[in-house]
mmJSON file of the N, C-alpha and C atoms, coordinates in Angstrom:
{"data_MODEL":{"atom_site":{
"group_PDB":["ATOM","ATOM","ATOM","ATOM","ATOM","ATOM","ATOM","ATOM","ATOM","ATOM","ATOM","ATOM","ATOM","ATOM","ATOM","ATOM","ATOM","ATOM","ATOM","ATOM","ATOM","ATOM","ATOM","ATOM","ATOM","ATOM","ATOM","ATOM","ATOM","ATOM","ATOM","ATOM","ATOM","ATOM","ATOM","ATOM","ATOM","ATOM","ATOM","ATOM","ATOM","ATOM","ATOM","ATOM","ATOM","ATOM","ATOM","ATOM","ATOM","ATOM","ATOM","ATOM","ATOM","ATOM","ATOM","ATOM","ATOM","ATOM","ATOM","ATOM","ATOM","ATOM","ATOM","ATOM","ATOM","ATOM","ATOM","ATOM","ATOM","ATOM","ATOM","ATOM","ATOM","ATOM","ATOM","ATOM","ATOM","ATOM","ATOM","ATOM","ATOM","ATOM","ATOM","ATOM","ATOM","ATOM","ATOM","ATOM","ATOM","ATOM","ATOM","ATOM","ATOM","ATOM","ATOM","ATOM","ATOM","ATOM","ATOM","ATOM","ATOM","ATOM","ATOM","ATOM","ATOM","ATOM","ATOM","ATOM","ATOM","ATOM","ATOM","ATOM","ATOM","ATOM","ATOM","ATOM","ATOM","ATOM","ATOM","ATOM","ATOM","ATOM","ATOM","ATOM","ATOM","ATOM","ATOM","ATOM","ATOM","ATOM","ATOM","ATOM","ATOM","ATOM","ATOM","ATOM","ATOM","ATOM","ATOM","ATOM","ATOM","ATOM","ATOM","ATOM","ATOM","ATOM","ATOM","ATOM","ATOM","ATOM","ATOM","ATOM","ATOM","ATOM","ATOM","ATOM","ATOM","ATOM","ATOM","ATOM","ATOM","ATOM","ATOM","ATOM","ATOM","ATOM","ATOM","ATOM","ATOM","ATOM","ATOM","ATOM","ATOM","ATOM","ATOM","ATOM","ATOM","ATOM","ATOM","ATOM","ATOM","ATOM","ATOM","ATOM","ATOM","ATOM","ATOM","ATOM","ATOM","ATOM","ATOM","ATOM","ATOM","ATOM","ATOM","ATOM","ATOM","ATOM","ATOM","ATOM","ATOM","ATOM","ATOM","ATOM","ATOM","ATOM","ATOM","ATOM","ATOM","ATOM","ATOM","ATOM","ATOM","ATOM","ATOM","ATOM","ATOM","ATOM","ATOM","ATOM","ATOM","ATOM"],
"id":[1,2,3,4,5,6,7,8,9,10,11,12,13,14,15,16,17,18,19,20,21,22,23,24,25,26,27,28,29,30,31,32,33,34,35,36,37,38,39,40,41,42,43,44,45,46,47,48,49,50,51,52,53,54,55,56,57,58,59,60,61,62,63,64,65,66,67,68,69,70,71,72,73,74,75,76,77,78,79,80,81,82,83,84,85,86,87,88,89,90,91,92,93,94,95,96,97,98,99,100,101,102,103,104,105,106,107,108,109,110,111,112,113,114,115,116,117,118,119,120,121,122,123,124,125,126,127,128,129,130,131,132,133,134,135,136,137,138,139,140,141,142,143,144,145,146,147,148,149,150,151,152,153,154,155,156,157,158,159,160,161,162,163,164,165,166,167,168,169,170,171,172,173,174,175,176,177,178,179,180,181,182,183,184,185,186,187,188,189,190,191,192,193,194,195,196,197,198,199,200,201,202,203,204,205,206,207,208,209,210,211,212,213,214,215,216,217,218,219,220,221,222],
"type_symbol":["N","C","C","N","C","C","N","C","C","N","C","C","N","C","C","N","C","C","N","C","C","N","C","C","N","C","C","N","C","C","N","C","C","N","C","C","N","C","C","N","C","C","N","C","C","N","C","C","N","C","C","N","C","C","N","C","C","N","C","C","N","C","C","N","C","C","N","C","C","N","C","C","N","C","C","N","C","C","N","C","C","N","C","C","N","C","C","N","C","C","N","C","C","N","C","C","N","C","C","N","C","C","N","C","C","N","C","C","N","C","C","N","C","C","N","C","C","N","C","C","N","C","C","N","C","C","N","C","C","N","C","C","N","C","C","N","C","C","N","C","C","N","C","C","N","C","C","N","C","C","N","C","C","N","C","C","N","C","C","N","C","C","N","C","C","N","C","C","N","C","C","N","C","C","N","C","C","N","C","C","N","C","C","N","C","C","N","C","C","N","C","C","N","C","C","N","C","C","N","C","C","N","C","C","N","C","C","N","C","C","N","C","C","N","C","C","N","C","C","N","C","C"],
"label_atom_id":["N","CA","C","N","CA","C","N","CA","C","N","CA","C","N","CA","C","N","CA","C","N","CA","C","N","CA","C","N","CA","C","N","CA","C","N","CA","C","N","CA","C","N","CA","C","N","CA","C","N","CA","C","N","CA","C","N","CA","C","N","CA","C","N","CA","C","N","CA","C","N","CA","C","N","CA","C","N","CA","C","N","CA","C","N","CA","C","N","CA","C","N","CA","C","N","CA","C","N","CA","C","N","CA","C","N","CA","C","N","CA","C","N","CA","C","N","CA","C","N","CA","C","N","CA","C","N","CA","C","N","CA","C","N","CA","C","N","CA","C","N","CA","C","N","CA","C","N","CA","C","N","CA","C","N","CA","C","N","CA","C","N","CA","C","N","CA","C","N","CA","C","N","CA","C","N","CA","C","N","CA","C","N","CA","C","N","CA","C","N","CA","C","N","CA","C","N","CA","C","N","CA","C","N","CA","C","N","CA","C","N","CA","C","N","CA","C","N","CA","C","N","CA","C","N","CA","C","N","CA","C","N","CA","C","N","CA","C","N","CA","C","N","CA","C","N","CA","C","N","CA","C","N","CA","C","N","CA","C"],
"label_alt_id":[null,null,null,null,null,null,null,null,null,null,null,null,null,null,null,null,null,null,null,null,null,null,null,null,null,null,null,null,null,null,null,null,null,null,null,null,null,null,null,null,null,null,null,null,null,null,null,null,null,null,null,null,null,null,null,null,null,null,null,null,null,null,null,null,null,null,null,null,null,null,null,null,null,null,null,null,null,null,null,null,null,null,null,null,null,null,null,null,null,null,null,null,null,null,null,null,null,null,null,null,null,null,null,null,null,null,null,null,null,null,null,null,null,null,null,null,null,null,null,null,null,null,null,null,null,null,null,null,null,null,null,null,null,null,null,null,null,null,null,null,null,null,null,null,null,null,null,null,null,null,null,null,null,null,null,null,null,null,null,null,null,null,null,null,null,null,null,null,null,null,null,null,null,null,null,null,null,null,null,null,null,null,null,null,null,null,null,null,null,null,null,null,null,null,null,null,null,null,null,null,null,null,null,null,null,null,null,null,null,null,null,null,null,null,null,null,null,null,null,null,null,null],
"label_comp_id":["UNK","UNK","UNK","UNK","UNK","UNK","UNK","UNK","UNK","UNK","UNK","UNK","UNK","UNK","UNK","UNK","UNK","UNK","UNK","UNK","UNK","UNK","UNK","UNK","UNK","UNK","UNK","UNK","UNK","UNK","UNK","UNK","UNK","UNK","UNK","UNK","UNK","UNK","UNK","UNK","UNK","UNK","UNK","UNK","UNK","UNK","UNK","UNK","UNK","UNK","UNK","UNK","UNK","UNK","UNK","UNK","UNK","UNK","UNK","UNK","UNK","UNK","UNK","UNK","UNK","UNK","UNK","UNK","UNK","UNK","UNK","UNK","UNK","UNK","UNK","UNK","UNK","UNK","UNK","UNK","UNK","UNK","UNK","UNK","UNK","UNK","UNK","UNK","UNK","UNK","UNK","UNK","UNK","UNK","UNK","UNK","UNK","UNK","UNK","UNK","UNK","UNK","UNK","UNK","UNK","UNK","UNK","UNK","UNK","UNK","UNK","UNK","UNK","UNK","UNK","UNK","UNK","UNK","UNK","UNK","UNK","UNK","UNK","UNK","UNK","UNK","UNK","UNK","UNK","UNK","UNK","UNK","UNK","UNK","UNK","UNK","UNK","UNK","UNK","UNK","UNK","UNK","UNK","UNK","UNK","UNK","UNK","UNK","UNK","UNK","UNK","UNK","UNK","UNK","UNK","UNK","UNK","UNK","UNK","UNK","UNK","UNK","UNK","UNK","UNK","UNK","UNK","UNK","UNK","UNK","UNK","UNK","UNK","UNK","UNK","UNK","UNK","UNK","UNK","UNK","UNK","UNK","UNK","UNK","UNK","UNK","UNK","UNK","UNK","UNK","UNK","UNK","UNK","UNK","UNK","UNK","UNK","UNK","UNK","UNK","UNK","UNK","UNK","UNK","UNK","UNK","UNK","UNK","UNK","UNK","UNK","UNK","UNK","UNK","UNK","UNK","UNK","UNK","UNK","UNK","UNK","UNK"],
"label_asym_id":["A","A","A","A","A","A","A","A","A","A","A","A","A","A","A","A","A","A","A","A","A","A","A","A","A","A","A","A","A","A","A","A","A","A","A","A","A","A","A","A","A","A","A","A","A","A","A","A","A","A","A","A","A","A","A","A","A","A","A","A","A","A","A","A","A","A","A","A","A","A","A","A","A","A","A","A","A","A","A","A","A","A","A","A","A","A","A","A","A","A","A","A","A","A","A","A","A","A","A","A","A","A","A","A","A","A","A","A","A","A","A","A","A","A","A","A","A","A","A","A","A","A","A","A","A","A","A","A","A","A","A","A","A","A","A","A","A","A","A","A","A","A","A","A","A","A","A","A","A","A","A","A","A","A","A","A","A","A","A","A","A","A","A","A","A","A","A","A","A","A","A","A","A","A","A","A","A","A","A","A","A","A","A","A","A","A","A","A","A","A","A","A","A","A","A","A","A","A","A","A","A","A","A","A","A","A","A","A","A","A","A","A","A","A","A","A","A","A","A","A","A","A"],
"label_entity_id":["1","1","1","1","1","1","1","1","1","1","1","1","1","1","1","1","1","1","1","1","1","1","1","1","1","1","1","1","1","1","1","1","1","1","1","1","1","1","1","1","1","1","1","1","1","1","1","1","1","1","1","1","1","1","1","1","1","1","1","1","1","1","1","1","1","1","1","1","1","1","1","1","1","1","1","1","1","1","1","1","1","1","1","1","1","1","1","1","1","1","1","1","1","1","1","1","1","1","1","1","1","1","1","1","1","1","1","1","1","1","1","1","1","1","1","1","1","1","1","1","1","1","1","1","1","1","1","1","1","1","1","1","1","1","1","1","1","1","1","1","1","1","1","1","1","1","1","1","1","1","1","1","1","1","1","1","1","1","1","1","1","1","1","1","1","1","1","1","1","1","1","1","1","1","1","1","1","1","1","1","1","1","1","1","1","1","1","1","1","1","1","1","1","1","1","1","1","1","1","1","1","1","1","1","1","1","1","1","1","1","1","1","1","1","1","1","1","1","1","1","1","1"],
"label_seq_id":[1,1,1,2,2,2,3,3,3,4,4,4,5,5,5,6,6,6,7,7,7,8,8,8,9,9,9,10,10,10,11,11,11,12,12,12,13,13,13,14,14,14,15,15,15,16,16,16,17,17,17,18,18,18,19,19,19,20,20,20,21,21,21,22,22,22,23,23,23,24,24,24,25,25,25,26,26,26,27,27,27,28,28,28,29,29,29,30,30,30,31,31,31,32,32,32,33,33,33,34,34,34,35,35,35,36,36,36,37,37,37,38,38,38,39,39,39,40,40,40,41,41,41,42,42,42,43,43,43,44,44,44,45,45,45,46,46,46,47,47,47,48,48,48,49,49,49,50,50,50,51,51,51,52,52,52,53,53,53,54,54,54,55,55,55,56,56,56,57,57,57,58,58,58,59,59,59,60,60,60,61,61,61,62,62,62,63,63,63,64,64,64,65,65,65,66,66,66,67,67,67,68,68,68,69,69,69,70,70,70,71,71,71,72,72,72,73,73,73,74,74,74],
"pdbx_PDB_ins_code":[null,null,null,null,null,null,null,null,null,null,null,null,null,null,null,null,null,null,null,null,null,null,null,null,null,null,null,null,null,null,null,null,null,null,null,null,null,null,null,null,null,null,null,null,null,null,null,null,null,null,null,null,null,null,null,null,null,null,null,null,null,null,null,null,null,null,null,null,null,null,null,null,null,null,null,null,null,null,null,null,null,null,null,null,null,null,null,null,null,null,null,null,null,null,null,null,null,null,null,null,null,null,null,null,null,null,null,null,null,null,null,null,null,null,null,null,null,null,null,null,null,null,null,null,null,null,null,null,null,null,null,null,null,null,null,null,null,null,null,null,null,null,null,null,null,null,null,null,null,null,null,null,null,null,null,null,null,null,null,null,null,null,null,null,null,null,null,null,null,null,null,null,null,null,null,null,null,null,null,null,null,null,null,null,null,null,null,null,null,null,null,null,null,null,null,null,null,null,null,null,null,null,null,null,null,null,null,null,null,null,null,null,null,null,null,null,null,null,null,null,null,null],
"Cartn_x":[-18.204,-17.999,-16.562,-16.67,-15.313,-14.233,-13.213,-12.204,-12.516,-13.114,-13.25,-14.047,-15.973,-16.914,-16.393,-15.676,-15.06,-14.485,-14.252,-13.055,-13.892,-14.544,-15.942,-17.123,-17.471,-18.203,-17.318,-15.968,-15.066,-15.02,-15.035,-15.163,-15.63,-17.301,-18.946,-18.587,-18.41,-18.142,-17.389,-16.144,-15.095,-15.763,-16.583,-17.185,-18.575,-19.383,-20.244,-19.624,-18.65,-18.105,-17.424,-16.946,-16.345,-17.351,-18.839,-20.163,-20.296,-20.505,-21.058,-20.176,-19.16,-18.067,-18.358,-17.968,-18.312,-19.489,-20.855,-22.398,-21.912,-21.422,-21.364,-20.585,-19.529,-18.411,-19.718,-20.297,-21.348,-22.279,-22.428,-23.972,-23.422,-21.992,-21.518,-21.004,-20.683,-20.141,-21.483,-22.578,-23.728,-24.269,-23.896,-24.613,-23.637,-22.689,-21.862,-21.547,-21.718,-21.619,-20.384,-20.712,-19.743,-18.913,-18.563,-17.541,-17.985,-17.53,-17.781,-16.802,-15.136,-14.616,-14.115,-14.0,-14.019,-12.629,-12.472,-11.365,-10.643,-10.886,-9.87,-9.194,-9.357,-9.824,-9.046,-10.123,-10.377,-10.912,-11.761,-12.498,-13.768,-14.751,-15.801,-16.807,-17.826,-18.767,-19.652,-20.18,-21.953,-22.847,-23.125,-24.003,-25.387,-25.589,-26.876,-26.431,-25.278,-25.235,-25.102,-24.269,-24.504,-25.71,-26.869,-28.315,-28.926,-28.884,-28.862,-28.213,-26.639,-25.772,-25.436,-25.776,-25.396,-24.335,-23.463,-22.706,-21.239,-21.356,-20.742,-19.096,-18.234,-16.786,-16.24,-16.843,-16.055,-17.082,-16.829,-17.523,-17.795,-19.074,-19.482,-18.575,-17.406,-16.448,-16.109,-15.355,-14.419,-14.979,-16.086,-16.953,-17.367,-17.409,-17.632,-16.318,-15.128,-14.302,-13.499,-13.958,-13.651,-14.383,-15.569,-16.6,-16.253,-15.851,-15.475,-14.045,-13.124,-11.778,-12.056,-13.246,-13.845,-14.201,-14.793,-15.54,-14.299,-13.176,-11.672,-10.955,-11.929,-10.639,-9.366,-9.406,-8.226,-8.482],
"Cartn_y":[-13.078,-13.757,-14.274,-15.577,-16.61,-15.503,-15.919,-15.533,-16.749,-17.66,-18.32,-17.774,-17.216,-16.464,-15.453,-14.619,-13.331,-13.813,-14.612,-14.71,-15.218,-16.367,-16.752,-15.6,-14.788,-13.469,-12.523,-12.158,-11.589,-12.332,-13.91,-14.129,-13.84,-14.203,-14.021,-12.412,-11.113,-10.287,-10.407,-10.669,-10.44,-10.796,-11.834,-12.642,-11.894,-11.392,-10.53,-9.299,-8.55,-7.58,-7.935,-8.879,-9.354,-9.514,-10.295,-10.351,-9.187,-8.156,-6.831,-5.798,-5.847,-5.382,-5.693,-7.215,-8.175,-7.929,-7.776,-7.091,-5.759,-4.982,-3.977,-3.406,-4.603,-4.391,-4.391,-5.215,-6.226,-5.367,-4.46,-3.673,-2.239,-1.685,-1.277,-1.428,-2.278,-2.895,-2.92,-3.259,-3.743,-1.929,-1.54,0.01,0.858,0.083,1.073,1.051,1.79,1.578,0.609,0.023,-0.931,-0.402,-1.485,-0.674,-1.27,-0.553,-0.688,-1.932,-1.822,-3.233,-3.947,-5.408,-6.22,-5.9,-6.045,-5.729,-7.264,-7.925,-8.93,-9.341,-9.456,-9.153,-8.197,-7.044,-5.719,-5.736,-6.647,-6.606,-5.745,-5.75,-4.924,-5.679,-5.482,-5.923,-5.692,-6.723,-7.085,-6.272,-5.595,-4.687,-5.187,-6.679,-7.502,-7.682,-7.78,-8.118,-6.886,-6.135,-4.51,-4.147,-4.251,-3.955,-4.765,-6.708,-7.065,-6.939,-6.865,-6.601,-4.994,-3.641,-2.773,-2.4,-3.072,-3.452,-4.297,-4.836,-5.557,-5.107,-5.977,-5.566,-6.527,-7.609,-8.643,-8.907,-9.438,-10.013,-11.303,-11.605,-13.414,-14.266,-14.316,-15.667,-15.856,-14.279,-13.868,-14.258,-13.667,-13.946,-15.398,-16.494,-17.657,-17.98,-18.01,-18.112,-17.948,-16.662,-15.86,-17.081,-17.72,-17.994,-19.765,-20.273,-21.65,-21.616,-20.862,-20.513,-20.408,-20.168,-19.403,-20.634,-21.439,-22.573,-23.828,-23.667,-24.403,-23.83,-23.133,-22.276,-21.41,-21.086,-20.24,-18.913],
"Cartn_z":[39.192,37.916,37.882,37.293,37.728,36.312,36.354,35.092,33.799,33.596,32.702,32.309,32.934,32.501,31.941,32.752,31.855,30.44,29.984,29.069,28.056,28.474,27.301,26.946,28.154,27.396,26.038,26.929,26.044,24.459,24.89,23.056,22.535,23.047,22.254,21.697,22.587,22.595,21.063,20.958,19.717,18.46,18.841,17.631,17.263,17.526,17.502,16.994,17.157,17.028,14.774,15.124,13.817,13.001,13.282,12.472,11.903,12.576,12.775,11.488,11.718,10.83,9.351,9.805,8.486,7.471,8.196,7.652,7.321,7.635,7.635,5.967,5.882,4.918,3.3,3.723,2.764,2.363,2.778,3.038,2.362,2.603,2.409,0.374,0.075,-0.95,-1.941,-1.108,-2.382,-2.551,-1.859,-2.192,-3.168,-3.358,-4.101,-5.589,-6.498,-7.644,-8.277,-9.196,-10.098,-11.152,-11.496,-12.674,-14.061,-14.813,-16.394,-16.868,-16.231,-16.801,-15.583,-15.88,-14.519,-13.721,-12.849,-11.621,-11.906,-12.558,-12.856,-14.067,-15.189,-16.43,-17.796,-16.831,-17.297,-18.435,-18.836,-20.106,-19.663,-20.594,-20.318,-19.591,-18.499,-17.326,-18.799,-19.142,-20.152,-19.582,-19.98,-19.496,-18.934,-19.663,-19.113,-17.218,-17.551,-15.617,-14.884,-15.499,-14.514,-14.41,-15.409,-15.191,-14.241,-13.982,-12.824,-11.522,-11.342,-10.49,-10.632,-10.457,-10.472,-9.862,-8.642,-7.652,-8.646,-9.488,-9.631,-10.269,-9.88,-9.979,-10.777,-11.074,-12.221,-12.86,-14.389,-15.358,-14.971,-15.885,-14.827,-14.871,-15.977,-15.858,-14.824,-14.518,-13.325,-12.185,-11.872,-11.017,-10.717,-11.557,-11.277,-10.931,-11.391,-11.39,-9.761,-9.029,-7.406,-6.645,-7.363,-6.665,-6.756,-7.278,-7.272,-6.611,-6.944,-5.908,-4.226,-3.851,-2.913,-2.421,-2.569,-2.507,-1.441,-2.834,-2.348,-1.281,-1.168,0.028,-0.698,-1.774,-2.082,-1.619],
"occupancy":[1.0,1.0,1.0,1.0,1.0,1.0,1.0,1.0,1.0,1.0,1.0,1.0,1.0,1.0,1.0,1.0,1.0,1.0,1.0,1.0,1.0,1.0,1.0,1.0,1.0,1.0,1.0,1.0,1.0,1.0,1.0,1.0,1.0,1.0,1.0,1.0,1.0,1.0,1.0,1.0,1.0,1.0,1.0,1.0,1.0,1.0,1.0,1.0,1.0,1.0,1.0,1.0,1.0,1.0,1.0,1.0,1.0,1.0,1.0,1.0,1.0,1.0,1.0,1.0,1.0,1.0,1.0,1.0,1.0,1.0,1.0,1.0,1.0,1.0,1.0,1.0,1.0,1.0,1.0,1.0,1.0,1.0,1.0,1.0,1.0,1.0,1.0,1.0,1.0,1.0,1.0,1.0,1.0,1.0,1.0,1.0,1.0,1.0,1.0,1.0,1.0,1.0,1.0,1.0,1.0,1.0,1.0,1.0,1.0,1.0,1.0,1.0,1.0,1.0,1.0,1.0,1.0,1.0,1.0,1.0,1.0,1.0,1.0,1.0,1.0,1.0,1.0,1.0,1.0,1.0,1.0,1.0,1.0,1.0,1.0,1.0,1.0,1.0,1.0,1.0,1.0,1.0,1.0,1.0,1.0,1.0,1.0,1.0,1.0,1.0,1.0,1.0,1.0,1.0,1.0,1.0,1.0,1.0,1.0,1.0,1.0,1.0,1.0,1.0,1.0,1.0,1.0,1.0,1.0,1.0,1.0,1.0,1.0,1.0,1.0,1.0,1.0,1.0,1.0,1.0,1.0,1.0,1.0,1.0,1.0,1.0,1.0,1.0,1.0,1.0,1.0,1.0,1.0,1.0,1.0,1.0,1.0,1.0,1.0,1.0,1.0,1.0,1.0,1.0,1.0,1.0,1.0,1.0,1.0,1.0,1.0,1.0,1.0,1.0,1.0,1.0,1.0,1.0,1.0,1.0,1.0,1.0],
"B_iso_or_equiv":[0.0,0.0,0.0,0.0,0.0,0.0,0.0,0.0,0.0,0.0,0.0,0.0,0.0,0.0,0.0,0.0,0.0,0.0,0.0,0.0,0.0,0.0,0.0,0.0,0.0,0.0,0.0,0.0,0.0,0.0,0.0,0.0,0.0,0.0,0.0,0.0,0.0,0.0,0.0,0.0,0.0,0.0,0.0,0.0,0.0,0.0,0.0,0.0,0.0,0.0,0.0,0.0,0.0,0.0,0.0,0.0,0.0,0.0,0.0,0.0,0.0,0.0,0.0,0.0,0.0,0.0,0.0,0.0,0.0,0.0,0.0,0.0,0.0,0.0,0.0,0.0,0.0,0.0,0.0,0.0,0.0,0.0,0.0,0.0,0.0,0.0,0.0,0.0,0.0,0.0,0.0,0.0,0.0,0.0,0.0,0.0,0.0,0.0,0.0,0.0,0.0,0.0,0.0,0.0,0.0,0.0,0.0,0.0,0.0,0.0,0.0,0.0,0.0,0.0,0.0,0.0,0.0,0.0,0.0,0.0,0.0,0.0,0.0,0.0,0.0,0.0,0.0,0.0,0.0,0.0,0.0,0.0,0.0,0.0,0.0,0.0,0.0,0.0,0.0,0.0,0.0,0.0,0.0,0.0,0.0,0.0,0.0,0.0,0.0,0.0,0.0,0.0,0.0,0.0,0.0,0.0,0.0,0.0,0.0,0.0,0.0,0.0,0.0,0.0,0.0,0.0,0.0,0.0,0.0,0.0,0.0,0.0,0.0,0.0,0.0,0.0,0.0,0.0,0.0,0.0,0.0,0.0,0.0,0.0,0.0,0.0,0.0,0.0,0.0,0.0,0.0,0.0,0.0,0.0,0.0,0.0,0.0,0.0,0.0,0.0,0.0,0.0,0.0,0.0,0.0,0.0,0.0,0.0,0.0,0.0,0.0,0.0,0.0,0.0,0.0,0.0,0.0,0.0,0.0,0.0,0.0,0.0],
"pdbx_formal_charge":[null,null,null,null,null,null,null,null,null,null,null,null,null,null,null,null,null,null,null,null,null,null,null,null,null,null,null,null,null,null,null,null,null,null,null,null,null,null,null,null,null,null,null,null,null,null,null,null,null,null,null,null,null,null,null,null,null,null,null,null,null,null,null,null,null,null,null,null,null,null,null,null,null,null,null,null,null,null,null,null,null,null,null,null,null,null,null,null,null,null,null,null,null,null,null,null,null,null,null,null,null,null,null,null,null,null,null,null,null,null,null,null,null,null,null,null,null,null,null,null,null,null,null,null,null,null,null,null,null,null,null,null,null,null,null,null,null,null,null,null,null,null,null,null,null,null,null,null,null,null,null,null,null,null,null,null,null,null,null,null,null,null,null,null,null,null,null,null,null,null,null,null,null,null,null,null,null,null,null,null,null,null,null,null,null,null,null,null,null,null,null,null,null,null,null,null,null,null,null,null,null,null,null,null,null,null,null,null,null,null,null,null,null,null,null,null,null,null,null,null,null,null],
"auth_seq_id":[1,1,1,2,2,2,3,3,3,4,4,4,5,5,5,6,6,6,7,7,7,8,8,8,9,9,9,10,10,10,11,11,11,12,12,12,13,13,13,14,14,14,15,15,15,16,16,16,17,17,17,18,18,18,19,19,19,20,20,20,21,21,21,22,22,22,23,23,23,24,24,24,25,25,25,26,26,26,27,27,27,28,28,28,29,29,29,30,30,30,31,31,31,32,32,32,33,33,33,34,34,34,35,35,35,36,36,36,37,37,37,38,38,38,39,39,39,40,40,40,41,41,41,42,42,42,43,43,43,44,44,44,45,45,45,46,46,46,47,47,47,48,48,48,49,49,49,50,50,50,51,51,51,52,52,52,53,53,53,54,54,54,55,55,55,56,56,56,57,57,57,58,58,58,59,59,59,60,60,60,61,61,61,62,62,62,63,63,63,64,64,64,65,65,65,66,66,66,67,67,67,68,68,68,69,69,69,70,70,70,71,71,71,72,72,72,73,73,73,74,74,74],
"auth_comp_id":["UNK","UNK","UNK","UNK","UNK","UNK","UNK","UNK","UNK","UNK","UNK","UNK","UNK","UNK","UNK","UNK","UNK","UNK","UNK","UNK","UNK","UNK","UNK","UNK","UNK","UNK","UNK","UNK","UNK","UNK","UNK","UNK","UNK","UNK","UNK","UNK","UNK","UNK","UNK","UNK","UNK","UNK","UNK","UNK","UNK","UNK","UNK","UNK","UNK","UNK","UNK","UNK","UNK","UNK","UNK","UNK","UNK","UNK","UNK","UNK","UNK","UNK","UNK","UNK","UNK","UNK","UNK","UNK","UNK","UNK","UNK","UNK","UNK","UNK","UNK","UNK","UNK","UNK","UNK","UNK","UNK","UNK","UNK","UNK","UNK","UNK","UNK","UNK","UNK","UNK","UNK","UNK","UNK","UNK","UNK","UNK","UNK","UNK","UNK","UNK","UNK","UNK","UNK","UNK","UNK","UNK","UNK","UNK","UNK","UNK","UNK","UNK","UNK","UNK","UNK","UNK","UNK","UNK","UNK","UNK","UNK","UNK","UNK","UNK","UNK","UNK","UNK","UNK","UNK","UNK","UNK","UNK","UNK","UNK","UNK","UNK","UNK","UNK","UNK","UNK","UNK","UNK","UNK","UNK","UNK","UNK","UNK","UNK","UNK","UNK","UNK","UNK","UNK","UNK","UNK","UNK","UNK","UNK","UNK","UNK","UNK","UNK","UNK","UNK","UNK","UNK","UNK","UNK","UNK","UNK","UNK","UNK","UNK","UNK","UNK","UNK","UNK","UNK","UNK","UNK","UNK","UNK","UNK","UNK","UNK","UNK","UNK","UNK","UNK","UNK","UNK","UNK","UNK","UNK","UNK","UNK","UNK","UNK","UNK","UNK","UNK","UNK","UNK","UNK","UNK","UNK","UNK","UNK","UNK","UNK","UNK","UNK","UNK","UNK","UNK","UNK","UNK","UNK","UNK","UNK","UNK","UNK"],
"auth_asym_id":["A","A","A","A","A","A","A","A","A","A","A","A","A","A","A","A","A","A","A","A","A","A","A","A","A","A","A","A","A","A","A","A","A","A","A","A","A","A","A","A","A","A","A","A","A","A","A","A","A","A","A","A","A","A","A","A","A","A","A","A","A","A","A","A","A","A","A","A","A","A","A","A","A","A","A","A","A","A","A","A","A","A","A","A","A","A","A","A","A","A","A","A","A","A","A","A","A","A","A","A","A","A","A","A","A","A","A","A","A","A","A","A","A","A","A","A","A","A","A","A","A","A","A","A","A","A","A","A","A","A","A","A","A","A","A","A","A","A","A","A","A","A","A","A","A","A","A","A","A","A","A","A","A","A","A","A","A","A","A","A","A","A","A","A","A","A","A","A","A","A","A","A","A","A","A","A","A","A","A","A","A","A","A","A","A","A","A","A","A","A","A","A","A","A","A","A","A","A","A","A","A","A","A","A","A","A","A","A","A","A","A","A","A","A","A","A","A","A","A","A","A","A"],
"auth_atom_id":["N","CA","C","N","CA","C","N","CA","C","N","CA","C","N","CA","C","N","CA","C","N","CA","C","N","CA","C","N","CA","C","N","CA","C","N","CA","C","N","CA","C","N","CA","C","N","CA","C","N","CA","C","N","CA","C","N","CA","C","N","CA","C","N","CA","C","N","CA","C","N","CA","C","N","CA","C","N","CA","C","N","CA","C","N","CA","C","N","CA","C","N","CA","C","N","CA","C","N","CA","C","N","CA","C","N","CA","C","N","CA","C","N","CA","C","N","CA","C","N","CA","C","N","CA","C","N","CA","C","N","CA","C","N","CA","C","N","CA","C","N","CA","C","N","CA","C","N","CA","C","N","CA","C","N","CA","C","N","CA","C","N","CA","C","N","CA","C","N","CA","C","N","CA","C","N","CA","C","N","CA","C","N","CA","C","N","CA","C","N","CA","C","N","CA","C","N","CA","C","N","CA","C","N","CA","C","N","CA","C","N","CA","C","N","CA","C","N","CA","C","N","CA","C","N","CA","C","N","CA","C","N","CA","C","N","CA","C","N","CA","C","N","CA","C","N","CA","C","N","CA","C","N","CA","C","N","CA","C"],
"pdbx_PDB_model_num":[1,1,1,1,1,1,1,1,1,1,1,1,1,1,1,1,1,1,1,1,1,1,1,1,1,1,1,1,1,1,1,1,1,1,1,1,1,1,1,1,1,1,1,1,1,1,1,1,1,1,1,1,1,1,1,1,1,1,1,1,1,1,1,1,1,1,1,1,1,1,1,1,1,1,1,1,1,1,1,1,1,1,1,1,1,1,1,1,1,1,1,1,1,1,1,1,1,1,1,1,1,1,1,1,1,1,1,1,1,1,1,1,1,1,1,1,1,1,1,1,1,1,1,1,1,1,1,1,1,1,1,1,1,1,1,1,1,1,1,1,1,1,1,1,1,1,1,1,1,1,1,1,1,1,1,1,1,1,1,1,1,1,1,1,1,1,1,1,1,1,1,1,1,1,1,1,1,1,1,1,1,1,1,1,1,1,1,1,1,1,1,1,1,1,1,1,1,1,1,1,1,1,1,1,1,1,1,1,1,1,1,1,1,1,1,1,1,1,1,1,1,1]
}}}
C-alpha cells in the first residue's frame, strides 16, 4: 500500500470516527432530561413544549432563535 493510500484511508478513518462521536453526542443529549427554564433566557420552558420536547433546554423563541443563528453560520 502506496503512502497516499495510507493517508486517504487514515482520513475516511478520522471522519468516520468524528460521525460516530458526533451521533453519539446527539443520542446522548435527546435521552437526557430538560430543564424547567431555558438555558438562554432563563424564563420558564411552556410546559406545552417540554411535554413535546422532554429533552429540551431553551424555550421556542430561543430555540428558533439558536436555530436561524445556526442556519447563518453563527
Amino acid at each position: 500500500m502506496r503512502a497516499g493510500e495510507r493517508a486517504i484511508e487514515h482520513a475516511e478513518a478520522m471522519v468516520a470516527l468524528e460521525r460516530d462521536v458526533a451521533i453519539s453526542r446527539i443520542r446522548r443529549a435527546i435521552g437526557e432530561p430538560g430543564s424547567r427554564h431555558c438555558a438562554t433566557c432563563g424564563e420558564a420552558i411552556e410546559p406545552e413544549r417540554r411535554a413535546a420536547m422532554p429533552s429540551a433546554r431553551r424555550c421556542t423563541d430561543c430555540q428558533e432563535g439558536h436555530e436561524r443563528a445556526g442556519k447563518r453560520g453563527w
